[in-house]
DRENZA-326164 format. One record per atom (N, C-alpha, C, O): x, y, z. Coordinates in steps of 0.05 Angstrom, whole numbers, plus 5000, padded with zeros to 4 digits. Layout:
<pts>
XYZ ...
</pts>
This chain:
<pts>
262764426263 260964456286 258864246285 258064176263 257764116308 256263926306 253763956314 253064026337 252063906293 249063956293 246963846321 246163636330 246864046324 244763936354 242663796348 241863866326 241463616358 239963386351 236463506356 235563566378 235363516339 232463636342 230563426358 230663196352 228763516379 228563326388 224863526391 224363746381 222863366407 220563576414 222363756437 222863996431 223063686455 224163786480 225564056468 225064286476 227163986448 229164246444 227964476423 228864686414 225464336421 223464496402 221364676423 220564896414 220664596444 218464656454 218864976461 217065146463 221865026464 221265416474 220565466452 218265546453 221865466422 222065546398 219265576393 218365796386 217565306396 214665286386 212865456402 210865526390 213065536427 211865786447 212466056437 210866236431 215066086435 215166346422 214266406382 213766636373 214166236372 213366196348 209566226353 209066446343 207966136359 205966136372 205066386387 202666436386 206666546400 206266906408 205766986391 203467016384 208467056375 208367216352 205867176334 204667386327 204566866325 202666846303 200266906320 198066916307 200066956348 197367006357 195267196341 196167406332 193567146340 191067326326 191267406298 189867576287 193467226286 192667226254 190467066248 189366896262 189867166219 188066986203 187766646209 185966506217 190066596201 190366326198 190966256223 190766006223 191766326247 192066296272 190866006282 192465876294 187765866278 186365706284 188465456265 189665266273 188265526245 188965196227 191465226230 192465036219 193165376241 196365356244 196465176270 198265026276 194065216284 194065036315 193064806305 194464616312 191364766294 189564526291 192064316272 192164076276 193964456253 196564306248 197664126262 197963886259 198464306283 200664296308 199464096329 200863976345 196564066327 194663866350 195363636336 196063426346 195263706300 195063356296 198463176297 198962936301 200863456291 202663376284 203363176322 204362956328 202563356334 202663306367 200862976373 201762796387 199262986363 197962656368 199162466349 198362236353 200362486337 201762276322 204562206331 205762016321 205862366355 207862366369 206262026395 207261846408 203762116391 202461816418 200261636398 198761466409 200261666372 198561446366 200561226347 199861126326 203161166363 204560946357 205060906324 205760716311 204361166316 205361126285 208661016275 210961066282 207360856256 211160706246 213160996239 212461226236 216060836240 218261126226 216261166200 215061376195 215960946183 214660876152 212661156146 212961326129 210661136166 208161276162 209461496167 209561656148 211061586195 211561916199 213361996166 212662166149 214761876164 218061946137 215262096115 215262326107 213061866111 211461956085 209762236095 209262406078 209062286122 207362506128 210062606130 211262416122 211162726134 214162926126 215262966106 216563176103 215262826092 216062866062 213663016048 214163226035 211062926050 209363086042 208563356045 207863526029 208763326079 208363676077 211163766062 211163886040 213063696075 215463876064 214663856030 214164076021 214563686015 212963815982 211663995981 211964205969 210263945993 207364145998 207664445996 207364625979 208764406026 209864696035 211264806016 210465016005 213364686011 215964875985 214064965958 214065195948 211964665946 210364795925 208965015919 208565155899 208065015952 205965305962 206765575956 205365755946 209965575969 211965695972 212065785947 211066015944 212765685928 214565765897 212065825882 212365955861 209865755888 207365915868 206066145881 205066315866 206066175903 205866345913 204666665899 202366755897 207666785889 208767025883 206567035857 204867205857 206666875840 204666845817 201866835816 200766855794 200066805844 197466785852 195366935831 192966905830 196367025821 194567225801 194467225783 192767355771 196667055767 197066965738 195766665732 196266445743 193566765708 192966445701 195366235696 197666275689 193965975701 196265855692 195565585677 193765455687 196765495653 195365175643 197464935649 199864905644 196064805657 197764495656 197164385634 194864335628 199364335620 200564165597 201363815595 203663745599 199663675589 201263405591 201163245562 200263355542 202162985560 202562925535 205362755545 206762785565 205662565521 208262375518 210062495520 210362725513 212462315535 215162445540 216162355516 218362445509 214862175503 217262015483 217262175453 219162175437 214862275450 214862575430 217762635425 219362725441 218362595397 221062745393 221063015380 218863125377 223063135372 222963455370 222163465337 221163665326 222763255327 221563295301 218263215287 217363205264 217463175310 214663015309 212563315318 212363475336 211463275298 208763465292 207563585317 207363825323 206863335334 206263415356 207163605379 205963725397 209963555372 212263705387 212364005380 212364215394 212463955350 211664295349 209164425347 208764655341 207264215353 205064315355 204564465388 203464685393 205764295407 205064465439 207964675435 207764885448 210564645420 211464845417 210665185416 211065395428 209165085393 206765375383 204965465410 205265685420 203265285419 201465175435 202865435460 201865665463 205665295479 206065435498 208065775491 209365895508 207765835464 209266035459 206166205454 206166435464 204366145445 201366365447 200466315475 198966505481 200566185491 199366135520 201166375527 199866575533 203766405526 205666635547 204966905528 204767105541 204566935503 203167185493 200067315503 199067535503 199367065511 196567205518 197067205537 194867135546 199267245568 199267295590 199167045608 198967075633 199366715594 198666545614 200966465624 202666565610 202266305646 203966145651 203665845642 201565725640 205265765639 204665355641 206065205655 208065245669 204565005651 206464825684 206664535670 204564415672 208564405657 208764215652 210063965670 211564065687 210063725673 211763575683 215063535682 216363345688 216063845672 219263865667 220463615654 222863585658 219263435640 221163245633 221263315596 220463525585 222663075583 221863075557 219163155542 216963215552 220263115507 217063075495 215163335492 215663555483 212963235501 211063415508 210763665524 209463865519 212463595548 213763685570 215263925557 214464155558 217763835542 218764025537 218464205521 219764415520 216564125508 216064285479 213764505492 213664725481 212364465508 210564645520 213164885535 213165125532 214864745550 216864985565 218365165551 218565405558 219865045524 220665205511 218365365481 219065515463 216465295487 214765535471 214365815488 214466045480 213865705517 213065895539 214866105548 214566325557 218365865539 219966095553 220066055581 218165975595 222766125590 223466035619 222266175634 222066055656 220966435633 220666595651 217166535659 215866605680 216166405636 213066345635 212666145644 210466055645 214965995655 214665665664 215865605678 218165665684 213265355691 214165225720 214465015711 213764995687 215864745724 216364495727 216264405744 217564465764 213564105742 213163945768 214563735755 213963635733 216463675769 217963455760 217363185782 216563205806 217762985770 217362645796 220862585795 222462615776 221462505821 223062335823 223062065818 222061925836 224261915793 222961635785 225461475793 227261635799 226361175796 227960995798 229461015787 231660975796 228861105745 230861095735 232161435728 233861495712 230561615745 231261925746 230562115723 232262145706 227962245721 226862375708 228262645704 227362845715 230762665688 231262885686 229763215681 227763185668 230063405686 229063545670 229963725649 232363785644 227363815636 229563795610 230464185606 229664375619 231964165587 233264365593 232064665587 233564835578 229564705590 228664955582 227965045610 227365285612 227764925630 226764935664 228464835679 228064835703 231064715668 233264595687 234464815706 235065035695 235064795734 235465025745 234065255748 235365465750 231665265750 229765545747 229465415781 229865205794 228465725785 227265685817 224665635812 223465675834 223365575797 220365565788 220365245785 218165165778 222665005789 222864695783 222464615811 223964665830 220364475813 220164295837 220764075832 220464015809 221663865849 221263555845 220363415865 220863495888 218763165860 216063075874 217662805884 219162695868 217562725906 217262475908 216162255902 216762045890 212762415923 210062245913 208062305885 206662495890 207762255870 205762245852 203662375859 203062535842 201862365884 199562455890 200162755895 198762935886 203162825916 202763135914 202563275892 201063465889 204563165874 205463285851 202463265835 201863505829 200463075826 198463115824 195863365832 194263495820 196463325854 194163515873 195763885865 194164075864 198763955861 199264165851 198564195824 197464405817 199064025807 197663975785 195364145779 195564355766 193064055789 190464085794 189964315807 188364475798 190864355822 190864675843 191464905833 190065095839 193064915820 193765085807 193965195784 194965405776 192264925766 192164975738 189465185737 188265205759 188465365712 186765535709 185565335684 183165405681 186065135665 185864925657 187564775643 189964825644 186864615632 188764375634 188764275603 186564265593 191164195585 190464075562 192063815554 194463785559 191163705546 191763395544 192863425514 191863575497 195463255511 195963195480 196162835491 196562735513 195762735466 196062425461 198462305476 200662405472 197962115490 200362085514 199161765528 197061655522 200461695542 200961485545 200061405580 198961575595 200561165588 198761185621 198961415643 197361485661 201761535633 200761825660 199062035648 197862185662 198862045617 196462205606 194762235615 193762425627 193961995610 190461805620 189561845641 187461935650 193161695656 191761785692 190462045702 188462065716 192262285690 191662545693 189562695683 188862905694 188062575654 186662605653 184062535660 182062685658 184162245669 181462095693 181662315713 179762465716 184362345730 184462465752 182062735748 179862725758 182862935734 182063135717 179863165723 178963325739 178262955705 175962925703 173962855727 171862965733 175162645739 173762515770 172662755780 170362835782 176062915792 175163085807 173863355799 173363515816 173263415773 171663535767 168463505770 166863685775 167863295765 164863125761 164063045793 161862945799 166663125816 165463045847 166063325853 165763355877 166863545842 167063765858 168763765873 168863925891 170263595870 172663675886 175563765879 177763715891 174863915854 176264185838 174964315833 172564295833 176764535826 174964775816 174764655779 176164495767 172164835770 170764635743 172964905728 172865145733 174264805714 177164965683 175964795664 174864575663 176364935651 177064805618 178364465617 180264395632 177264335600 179164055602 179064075568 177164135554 181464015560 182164055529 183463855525 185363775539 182263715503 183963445493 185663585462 184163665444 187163595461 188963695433 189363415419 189663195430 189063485388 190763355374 190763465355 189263665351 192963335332 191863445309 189663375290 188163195296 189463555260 187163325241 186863105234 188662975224 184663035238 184762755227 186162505242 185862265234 187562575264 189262305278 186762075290 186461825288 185262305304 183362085315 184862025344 184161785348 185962075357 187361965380 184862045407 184261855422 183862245412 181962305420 179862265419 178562235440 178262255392 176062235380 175661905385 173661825397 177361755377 177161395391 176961475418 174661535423 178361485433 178161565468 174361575471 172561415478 174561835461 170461935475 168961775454 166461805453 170161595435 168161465430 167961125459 166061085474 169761015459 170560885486 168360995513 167160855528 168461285513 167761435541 164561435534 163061405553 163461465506 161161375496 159161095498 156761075505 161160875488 159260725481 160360595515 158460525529 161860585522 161860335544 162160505568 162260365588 162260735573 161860945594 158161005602 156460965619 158361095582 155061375582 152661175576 150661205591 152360925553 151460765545 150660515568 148360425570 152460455581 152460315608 151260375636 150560235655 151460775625 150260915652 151660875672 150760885694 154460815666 156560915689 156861205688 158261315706 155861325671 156561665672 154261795662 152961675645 153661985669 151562185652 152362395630 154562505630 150262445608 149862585589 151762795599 153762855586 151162945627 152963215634 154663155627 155263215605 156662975644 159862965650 160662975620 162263165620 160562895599 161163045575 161263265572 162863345555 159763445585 160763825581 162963825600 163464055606 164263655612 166963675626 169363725611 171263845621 169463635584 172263625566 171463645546 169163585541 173563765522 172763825499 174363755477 176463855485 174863675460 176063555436 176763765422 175063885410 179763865420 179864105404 182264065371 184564005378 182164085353 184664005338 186564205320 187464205297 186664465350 188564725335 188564845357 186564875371 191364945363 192365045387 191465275385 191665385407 190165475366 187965715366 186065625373 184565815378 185165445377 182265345394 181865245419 179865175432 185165255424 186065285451 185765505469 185065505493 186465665455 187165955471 184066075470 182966155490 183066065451 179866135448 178566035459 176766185464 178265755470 175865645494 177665785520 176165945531 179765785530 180565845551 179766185550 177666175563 179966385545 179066545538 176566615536 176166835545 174666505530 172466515533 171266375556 168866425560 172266255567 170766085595 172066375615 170766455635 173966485609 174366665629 174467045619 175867245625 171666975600 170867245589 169467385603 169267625597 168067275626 165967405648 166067205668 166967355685 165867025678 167166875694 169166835698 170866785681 169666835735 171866925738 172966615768 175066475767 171166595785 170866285800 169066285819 167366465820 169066135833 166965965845 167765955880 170065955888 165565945897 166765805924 163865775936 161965925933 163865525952 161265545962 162265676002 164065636018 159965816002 159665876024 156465756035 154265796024 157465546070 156065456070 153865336056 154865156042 151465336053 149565026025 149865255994 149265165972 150565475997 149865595969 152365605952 154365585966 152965635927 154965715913 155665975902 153766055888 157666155902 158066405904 160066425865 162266325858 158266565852 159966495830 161066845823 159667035823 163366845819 164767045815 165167195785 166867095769 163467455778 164267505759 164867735745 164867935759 165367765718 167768035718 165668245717 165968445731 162868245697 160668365683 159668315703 160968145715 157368425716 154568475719 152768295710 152868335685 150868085715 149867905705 147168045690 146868005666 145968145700 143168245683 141068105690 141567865695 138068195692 136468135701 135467925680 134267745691 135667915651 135667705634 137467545634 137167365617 139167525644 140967325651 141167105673 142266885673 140067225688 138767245727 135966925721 135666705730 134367125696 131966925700 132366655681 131666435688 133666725655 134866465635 136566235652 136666005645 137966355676 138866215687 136965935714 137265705722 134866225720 133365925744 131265875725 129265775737 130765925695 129165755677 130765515668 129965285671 133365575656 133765245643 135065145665 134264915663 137165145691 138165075705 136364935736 137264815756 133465025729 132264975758 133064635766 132564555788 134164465747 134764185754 135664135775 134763975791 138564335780 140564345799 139564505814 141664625820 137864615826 137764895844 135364755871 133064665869 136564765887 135364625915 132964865920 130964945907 134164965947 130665115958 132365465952 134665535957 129665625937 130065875928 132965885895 134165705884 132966125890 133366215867 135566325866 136466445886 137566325832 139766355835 138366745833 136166835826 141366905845 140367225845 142567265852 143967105866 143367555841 145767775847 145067725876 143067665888 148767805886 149467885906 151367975913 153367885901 151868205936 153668335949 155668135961 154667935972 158768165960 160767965974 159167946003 157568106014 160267666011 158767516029 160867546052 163267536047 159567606084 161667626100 163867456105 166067526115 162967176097 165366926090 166466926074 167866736072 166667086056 168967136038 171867386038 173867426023 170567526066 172467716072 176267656078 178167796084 175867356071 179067246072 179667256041 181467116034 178667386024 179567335997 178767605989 176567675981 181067735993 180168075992 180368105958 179468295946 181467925949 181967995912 179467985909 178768225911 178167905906 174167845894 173568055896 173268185876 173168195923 171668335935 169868425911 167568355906 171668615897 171268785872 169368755851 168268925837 169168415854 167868245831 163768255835 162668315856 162668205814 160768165810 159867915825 161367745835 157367905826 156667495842 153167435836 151067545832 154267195839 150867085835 151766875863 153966795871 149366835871 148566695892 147366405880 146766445856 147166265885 146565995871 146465765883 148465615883 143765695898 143165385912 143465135898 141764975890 144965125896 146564895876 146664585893 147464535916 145764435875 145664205892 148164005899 148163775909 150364165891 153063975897 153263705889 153763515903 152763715864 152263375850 152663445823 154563355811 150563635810 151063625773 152063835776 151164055780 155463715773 157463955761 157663915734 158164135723 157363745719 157163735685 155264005682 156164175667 152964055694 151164145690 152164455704 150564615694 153364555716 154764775728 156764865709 157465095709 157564695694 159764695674 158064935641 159265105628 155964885639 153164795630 152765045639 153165205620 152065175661 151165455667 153665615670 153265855667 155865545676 158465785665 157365815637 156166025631 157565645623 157665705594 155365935578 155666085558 153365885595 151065995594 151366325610 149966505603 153066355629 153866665635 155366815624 155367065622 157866535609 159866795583 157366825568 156367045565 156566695561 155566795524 153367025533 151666995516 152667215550 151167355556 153167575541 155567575542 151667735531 152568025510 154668125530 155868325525 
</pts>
């Protein structure tokens, strides 16, 4: 039978009656505001080039969205590190261990499905605890066989989506010694932590004792970074140097022992948490933190009517917080300062 040719025309009843049905949902507005832009790009003379890459992307997108979905509620860590790691190399069984206590304490992991590092995090975790963002590369990034075939394996075309799922979805993130997509991911990591444009997780550099593979790195991030005043004193409470995969599970764990996340509504920040903050907690906080705090004081609060699209919180505890949207090192800095409260 021969496939009818999709055209706008042969779409337009489909897209009217599709459009009924979604009337007066939630998302109703940004499902249109989609559809306006996908619709102007039909008249602003865009190349095949440009449309192929805005279609391929959503379609990533979308399917990624899709397959994490069901899991929304389960933390999850992204894992990176060398593919070239072999199975008998320390390291290998070091994220081995690594993603076999991450799935005991309830987490998922999301590695880049390939070799190495990759794999040694999937098969600690176990198939059922693990996703795979895999790249499509030139010379074909297999994946490897602890996630081969799972419905939980995506594969990326572009780098940047696969990136941005990365990041989205991690609860935090741990770095083992690795090579330029390490780095990249962990600059990435970091950037968008230090501009707020992630949510602030855990950043864990692993290695083992004594290697120094890390410890050279933030000395680098020290003298010709912080020294130069390309970066501030904060952005160092962004990442942490750890050299035992029990000190893994224990900072992650503890960053989410009473903190729980973050969203700003309109100029203030809404921080989500499991405990009750306390009125000694309330004032320690706009004493050492007043750096960051614009006009009025951080203070408990009742869920905010802009948050009624995120009915999971509801439940949760909150602090209110005029936060100046700039020192996230320093936000990093006052989480830390709300676990350690009794």
């Amino acid at each position: 039978m021969k496939r009818e040719r999709v055209t706008l025309a042969s779409l337009e009843h489909e897209l009217l009656q599709w459009l009924e049905r979604g009337r007066g949902s939630a998302n109703e507005e940004l499902v249109a505001e989609m559809m306006q832009t996908f619709l102007k790009l039909a008249g602003d003379g865009a190349s095949r080039g440009d449309l192929k890459i805005l279609n391929r992307t959503l379609k990533e997108l979308r399917y990624a969205f899709k397959v994490f979905a069901p899991y929304r509620s389960v933390r999850k860590i992204s894992i990176f590190g060398s593919t070239r790691v072999q199975e008998e190399d320390p390291y290998y069984r070091m994220a081995v261990h690594l993603g076999r206590r991450l799935a005991d304490e309830g987490f998922m992991v999301i590695t880049g499905a390939g070799d190495g590092i990759m794999q040694a995090g999937h098969e600690g975790a176990g198939r059922e605890r693990s996703f795979g963002v895999n790249i499509r590369l030139p010379f074909e990034q297999k994946p490897n066989q602890f996630i081969r075939d799972d419905p939980k394996l995506m594969t990326f075309h572009f780098f940047f989506t696969r990136k941005l799922i990365f990041v989205k979805e991690a609860d935090a993130v741990v770095f083992f010694p690795g090579g330029f997509g390490t780095h990249d991911e962990a600059i990435e990591a970091l950037t968008l932590a230090q501009t707020g444009k992630s949510q602030i997780v855990p950043i864990l550099m692993l290695d083992l004792p004594n290697r120094g593979y890390w410890r050279e790195w933030e000395d680098f991030v020290r003298r010709r970074m912080l020294n130069a005043g390309f970066i501030a004193e904060q952005d160092l409470s962004l990442f942490k140097i750890v050299e035992d995969s029990e000190a893994v599970i224990q900072e992650i764990k503890e960053f989410y022992s009473n903190y729980h996340s973050y969203r700003f509504v309109k100029q203030d920040l809404v921080i989500r948490l499991l405990h009750p903050p306390g009125a000694a907690l309330v004032r320690r906080l706009n004493r050492d933190f007043r750096d960051i705090l614009t006009e009025g004081e951080v203070r408990e609060t009742a869920p905010l009517l802009e948050e009624a699209d995120d009915p999971e919180t509801l439940s949760l505890h909150r602090l209110l917080v005029p936060f100046n949207r700039k020192d996230f090192g320093r936000l990093r800095q006052m989480i830390d300062m709300i676990n350690s409260q009794p």
